[in-house]
Structure formats: C-alpha cells, structure tokens
N, C-alpha and C positions, 0 to 999 in steps of 0.2 A: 504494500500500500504506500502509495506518496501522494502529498500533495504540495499544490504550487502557491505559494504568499508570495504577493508583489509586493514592491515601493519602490520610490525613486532611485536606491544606488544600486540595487540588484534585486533579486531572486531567490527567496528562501525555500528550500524543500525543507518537508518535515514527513518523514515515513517509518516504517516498520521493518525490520527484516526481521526473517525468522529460520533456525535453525530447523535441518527435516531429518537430520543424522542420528541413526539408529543408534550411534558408538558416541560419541563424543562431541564435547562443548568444540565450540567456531570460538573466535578472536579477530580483531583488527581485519575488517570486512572490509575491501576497497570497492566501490562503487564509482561508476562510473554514467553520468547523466547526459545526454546531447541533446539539444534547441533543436524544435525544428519549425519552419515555416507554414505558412498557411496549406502551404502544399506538399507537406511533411517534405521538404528538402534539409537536411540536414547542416544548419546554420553555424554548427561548432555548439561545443562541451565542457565537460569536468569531470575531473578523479576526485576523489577525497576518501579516505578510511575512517572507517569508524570504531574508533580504540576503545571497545569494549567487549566482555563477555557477550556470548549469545549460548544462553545455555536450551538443550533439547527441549523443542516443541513451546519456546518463552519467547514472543516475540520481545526485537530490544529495539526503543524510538532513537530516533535519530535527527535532527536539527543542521542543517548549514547551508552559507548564504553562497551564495554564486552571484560573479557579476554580472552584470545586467546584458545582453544580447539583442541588438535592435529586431526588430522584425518577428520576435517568438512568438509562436500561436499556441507552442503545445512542447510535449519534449515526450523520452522517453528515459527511462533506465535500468542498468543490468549490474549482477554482485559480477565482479571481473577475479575476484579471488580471495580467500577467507585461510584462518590457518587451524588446522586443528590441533587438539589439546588431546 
C-alpha cells in the first residue's frame, strides 16, 4: 500500500511493506518509486531504504519525501531488495 501527499517542495509517500517469508524477519528494504506522466511515461525516480525490522506477516509504515517532479500524474513502486535475518 502507498500513498501520495503533495506540497510545494516535493512528494511524500507514506506506505506499508510487509514481510510474506515463511523463515525469517527482512531489514533495511530498499525501495525504489518512478513519476510517471499522464501517459504513464516514465518521468524519472527514487531509491530510499527503509532501516527497519519487518518482522513475519507485520506490516512496517514507512514515510519519505521525494522531490518534486514537474508533470506527475501518478507513479509507481517496487521493494528492489530486503536482507534477511
């Protein structure tokens, strides 16, 4: 789950990620978010990690600001890699 806060200097996502691992707790989850246009063209992005436990089947929230990208209509995003414990 993510959602998208505007203001004027950027872009705040606020979402959930959640651990589906049968064996063991995830850590410092990098995510990775891309802008896209009205015509889903891919307008450019962000990485950020999120340096926390995720322990099994607990989702863990997450907060941060990205900056602003003229033209966004919409975005998309995907975990690009998590570590396990």
């Amino acid at each position: 789950m993510l959602k998208r806060l505007f203001n004027k200097k950027g872009k705040y996502f606020v979402g959930n990620i959640k651990n589906n691992s049968l064996l063991a707790r995830a850590k410092d989850a990098e995510i990775r978010v891309t802008s896209l246009s009205r015509t889903e063209s891919e307008l450019g992005g962000a990485e950020f990690k999120v340096y926390e436990y995720i322990e099994l089947n607990e989702p863990q929230s997450f907060e941060r600001k990205i900056e602003a990208i003229q033209d966004v209509e919409g975005s998309k995003w995907n975990i690009v890699s998590a570590l396990g414990e």
